[in-house]
C-alpha positions in Angstrom: -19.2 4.2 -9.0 -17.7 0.9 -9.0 -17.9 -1.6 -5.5 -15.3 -4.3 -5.0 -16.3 -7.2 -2.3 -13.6 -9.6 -1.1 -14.4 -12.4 1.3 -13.4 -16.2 1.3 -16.7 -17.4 1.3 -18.6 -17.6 -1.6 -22.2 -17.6 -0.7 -21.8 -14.7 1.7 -19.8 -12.9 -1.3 -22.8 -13.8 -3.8 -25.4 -13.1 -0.9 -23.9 -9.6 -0.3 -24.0 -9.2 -4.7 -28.1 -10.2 -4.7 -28.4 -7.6 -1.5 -26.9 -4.5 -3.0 -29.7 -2.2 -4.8 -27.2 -1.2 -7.2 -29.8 1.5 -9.4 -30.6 3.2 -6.3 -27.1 3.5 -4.7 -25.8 4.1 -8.7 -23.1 1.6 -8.5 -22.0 0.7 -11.9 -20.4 -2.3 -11.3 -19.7 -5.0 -8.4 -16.5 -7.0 -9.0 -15.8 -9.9 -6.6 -12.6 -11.6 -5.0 -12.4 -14.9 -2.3 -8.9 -13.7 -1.4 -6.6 -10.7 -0.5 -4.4 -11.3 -3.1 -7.1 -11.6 -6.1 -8.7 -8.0 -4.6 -5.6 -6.9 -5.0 -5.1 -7.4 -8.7 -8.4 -6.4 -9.5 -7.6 -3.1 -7.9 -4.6 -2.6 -10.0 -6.4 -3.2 -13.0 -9.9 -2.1 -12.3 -11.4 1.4 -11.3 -12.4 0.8 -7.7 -14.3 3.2 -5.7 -15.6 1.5 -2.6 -13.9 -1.7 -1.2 -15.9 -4.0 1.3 -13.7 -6.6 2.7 -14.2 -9.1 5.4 -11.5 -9.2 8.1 -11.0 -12.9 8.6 -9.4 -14.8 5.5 -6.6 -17.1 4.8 -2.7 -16.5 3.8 -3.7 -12.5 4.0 -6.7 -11.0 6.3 -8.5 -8.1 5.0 -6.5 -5.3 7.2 -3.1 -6.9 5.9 -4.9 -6.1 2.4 -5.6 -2.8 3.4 -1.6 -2.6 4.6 -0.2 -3.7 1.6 -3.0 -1.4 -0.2 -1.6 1.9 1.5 1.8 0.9 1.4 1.1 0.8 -2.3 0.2 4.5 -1.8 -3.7 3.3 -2.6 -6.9 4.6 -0.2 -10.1 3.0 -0.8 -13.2 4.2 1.2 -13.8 0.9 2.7 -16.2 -0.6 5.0 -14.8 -3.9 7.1 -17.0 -6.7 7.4 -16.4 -9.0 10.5 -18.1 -12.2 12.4 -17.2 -11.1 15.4 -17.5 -7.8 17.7 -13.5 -7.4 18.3 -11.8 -4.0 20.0 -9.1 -5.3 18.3 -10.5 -5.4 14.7 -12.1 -1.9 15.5 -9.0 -0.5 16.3 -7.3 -1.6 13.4 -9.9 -0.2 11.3 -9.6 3.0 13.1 -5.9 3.1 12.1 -6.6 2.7 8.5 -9.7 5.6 8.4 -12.3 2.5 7.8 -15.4 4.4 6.7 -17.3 1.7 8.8 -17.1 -1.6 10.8 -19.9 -4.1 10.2 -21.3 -6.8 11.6 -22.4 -10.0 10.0 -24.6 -11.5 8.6 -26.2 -8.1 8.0 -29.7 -7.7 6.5 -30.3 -6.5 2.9 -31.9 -3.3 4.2 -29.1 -2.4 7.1 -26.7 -3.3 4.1 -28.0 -1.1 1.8 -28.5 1.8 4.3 -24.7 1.5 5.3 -23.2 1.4 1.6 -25.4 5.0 0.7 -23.5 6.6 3.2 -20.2 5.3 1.8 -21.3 6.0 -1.6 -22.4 9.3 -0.8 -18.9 10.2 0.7 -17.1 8.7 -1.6 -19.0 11.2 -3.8 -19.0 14.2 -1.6 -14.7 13.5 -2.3 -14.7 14.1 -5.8 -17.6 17.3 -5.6 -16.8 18.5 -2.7 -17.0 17.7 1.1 -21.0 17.5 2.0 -20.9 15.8 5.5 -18.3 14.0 8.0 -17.8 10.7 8.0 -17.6 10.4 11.6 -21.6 11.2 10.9 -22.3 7.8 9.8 -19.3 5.7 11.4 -18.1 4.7 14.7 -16.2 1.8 15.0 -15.6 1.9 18.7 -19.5 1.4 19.8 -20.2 -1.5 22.0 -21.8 -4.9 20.6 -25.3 -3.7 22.7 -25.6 -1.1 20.0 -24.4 -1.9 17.1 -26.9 -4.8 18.0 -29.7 -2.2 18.7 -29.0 -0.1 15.7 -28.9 -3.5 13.5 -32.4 -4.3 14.1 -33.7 -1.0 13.6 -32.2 -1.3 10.1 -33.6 -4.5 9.4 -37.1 -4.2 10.9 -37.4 -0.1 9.7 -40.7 -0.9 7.5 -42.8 -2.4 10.1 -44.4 0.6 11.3 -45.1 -0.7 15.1 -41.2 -0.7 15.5 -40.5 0.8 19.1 -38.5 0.0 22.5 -41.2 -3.0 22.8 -40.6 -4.8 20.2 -37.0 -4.2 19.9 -36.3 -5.2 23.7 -39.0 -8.6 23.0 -36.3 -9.4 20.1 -33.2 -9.1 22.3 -34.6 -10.3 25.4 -34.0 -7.7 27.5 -35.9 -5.6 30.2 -37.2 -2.3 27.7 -36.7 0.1 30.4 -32.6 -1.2 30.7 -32.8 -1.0 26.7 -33.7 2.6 26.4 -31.8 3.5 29.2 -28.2 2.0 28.4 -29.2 2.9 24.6 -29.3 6.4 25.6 -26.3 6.2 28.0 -24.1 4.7 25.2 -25.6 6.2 22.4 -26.7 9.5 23.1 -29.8 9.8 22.1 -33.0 8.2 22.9 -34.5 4.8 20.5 -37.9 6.6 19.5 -35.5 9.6 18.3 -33.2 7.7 16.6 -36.0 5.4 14.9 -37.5 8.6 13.8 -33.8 10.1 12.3 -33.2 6.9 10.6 -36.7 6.4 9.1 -35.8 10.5 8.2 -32.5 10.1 6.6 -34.1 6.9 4.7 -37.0 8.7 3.3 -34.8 11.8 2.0 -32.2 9.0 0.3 -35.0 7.8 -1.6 -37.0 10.7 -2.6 -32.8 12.1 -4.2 -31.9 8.5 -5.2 -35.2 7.3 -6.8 -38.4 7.7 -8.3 -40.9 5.6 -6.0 -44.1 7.3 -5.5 -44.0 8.8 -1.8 -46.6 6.9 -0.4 -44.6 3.8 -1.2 -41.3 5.6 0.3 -43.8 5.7 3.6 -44.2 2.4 3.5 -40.7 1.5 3.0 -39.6 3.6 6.2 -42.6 2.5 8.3 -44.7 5.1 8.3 -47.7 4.0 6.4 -49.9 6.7 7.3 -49.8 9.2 4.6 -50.4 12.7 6.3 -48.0 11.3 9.4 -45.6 10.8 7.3 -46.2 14.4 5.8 -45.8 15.8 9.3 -42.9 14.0 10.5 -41.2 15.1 7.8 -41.2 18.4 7.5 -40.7 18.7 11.1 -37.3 17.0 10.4 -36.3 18.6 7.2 -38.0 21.9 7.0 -39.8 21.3 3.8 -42.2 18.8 2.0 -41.3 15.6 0.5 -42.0 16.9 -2.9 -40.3 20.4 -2.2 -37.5 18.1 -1.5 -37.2 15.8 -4.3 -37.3 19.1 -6.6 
């Protein structure tokens, strides 16, 4: 599995490189590019899997790459990178059947969270279709929770994560945050901190081999035997049963 990243800036390129957990996402290699034009050529010379490509650049922005890509008859699973929360951009990425639309600057853990869904679908292509990728994308969601659903991401190992905090961080009244979360969501913010923390746990006990009370830690849920319950009420099974 090979990820290509293309962005004019430098740092955030090299930032995004130190980020990515390439063992546990089983990326093989991460080529780099600080134009359109230099993706590009390493796409028709490379073996690219996964593009993530940031929208704003100069001389050619990433969806004219993507353009000339599919005019070129090539379709990358790619995930768009942006400064800004535009409809605009998150139309244009619907056109082009974007696996996702992300926000920066985006936290190592969010990041990493977002490119195992890519990787697994990009996977689930070449064995055989596992789940949707409208699962794990929508472009279309409003900056208030793509916000929302950011700092879950980035805070999901502190285990007193909940509407409190989260509304504290964004300055906003908690009852208005759980409300208009559910409203535009559709589902409510403990439930969703519990499916993410969920879905996080069961990527690490297939992907890795950290010790489950570690994997607790690492989706905040310190408390051993908690964790033992909450999962199996989600999954059906053990954590160990699961692993295999």
């Amino acid at each position: 599995m090979n990820l290509l990243i293309v962005d004019d800036e430098y740092f955030i390129v090299q930032g995004l490189v130190e980020m990515i957990d390439k063992e546990s996402l089983g990326i093989d290699r991460i080529f780099t590019a600080y134009s359109a034009k230099n993706g590009r050529q390493i796409i028709e010379r490379e073996e690219v899997d996964l593009l993530l490509v940031d929208v704003e650049m100069p001389q050619e922005t990433g969806l004219e790459m993507l353009e000339r890509l599919r005019l070129d008859g090539i379709r990358l699973t790619t995930i768009i990178l942006s400064g800004h929360q535009r409809f605009d951009y998150a139309q244009e990425a619907i056109r082009y059947h974007c696996f996702n639309y992300l926000l920066k600057p985006i936290g190592k853990q969010a990041l990493n969270y977002e490119l195992s869904h890519a990787v697994n679908f990009v996977r689930s292509k070449l064995e055989g279709p596992k789940h949707s990728p409208e699962d794990d994308m929508n472009p279309k969601e409003s900056a208030f929770v793509t916000s929302v659903r950011r700092y879950i991401l980035d805070h999901l190992s502190d285990p007193d994560l909940c509407r409190l905090e989260i509304a504290d961080a964004m300055h906003l009244n908690p009852d208005y945050l759980s409300y208009n979360f559910h409203k535009e969501f559709g589902n409510t913010l403990t439930a969703y901190i519990t499916s993410v923390r969920m879905d996080q746990a069961k990527y690490y006990l297939k992907n890795t081999t950290i010790p489950i009370n570690q994997i607790a830690e690492k989706v905040g849920i310190p408390n051993l035997s908690y964790f033992y319950r909450q999962f199996k009420k989600a999954v059906g099974t053990t954590p160990q049963l699961y692993r295999g």
